[in-house]
N, C-alpha and C positions, 0 to 999 in steps of 0.2 A: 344433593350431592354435587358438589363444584368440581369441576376439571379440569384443568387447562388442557387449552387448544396443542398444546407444544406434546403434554403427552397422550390424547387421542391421537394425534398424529403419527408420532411414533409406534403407536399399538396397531394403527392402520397397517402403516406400513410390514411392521413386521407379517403381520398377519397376512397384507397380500403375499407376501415374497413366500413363507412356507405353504400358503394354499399354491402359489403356482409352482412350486417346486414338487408340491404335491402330484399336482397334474400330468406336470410335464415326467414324473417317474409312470404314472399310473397309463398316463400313453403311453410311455417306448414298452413297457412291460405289456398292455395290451395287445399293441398293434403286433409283435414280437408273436403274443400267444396262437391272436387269430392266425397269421402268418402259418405255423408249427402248425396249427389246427387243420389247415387247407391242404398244406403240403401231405401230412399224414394221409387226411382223406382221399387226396389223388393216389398217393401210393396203395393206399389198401382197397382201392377201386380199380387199380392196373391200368390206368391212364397216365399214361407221360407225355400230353402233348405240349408241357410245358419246355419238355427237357431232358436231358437223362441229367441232367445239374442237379436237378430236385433229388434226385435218390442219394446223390456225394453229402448232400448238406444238411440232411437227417443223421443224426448219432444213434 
């Protein structure tokens, strides 16, 4: 199977660019989650040494 160099290149690239776009969604949507996660369990533990911030910014 012959390929040229010009389009493995091209398929490189595309491919990095959707895997780190990938990433970079699947962090903010992570860090986001853990975030929520923390907040909740301080509030359902009755610990506000964060804040009373933390209670405003739960929906």
């Amino acid at each position: 199977r012959e390929r040229t160099k010009g389009d493995s290149l091209v398929t490189l690239v595309v491919w990095w660019t959707l895997e780190l776009e990938v990433v970079v969604l699947l962090g903010n949507y992570r860090s986001q989650l853990v975030e929520r996660v923390y907040q909740w369990r301080l509030l359902r533990r009755g610990t506000n040494w964060i804040g009373d911030g933390v209670a405003g910014e739960i929906p």
